[in-house]
C-alpha positions as CSV (number, residue, x, y, z in Angstrom):
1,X,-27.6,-8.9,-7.3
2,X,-27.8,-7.9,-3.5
3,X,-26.6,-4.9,-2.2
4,X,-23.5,-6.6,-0.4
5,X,-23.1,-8.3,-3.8
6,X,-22.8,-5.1,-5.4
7,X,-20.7,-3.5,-2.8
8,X,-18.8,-6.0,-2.9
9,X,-18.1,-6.1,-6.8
10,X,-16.8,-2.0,-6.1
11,X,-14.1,-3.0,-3.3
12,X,-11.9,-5.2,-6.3
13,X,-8.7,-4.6,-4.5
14,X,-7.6,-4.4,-0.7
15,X,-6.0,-2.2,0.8
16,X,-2.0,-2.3,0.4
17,X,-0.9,-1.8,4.1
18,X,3.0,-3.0,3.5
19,X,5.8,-2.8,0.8
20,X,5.4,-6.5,-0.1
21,X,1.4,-5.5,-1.0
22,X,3.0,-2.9,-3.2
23,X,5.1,-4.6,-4.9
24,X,2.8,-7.6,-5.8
25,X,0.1,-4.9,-7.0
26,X,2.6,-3.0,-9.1
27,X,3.7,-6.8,-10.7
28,X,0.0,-7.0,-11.5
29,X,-0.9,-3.8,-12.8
30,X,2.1,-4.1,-15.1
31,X,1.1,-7.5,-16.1
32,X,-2.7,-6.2,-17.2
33,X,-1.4,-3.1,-18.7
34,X,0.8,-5.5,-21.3
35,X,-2.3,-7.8,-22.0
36,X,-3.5,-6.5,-25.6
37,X,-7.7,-7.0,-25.0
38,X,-8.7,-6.5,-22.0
39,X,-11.7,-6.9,-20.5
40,X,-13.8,-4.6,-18.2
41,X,-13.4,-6.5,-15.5
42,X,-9.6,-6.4,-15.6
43,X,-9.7,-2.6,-16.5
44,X,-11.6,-2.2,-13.1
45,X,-9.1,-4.2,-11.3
46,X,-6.2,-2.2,-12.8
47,X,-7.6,1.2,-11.9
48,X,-8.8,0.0,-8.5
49,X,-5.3,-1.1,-8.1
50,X,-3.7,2.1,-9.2
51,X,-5.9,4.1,-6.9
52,X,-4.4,1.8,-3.9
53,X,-1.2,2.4,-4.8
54,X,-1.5,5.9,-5.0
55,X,-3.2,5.8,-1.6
56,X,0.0,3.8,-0.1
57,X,2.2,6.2,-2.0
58,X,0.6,9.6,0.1
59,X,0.6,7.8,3.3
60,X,4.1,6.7,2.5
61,X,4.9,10.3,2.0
62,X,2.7,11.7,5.1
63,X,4.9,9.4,7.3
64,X,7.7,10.6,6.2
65,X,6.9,14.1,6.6
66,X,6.0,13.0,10.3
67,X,9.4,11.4,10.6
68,X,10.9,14.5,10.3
69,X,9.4,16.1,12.9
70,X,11.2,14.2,15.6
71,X,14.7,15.1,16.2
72,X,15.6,12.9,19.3
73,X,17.7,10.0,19.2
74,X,16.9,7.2,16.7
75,X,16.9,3.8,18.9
76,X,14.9,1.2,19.7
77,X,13.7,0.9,23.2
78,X,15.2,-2.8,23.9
79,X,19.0,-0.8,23.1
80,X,21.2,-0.3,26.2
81,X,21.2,3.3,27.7
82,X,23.4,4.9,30.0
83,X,24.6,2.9,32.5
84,X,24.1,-0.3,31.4
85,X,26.4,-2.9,31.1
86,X,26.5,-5.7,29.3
């Protein structure tokens, strides 16, 4: 096995950037956890996918504790402001 092989073979999951991601990985890891023999390849892939969704779960968290930060108005910049008419 070459090194990028076996780099490779540790990275089992990618990164879950978006809720969809999160969802599909928690469908997964529930449908591994109910198989009765499992093998060590899906045991890797379920705790490789638990530590992801622990991972999105903090940053979920720290942007919501950045959130609250800001107490200015919550618009988008394409909404109307004063003085415009429509």
């Amino acid at each position: 096995m070459t090194r990028r092989d076996k780099q490779k073979s540790l990275e089992i999951t990618r990164p879950i950037r978006t809720k969809r991601d999160y969802e599909g990985a928690k469908a997964v890891v529930k449908k591994i956890s109910g198989q009765a023999a499992k093998d060590s390849a899906a045991e890797r892939r379920m705790q490789s996918l638990l530590k992801e969704l622990d991972r999105f779960d903090e940053s979920e968290d720290d942007a919501d504790a950045s959130d609250l930060d800001y107490s200015g108005p919550r618009r988008r910049w394409s909404d109307g402001g004063p003085g415009d008419e429509e």
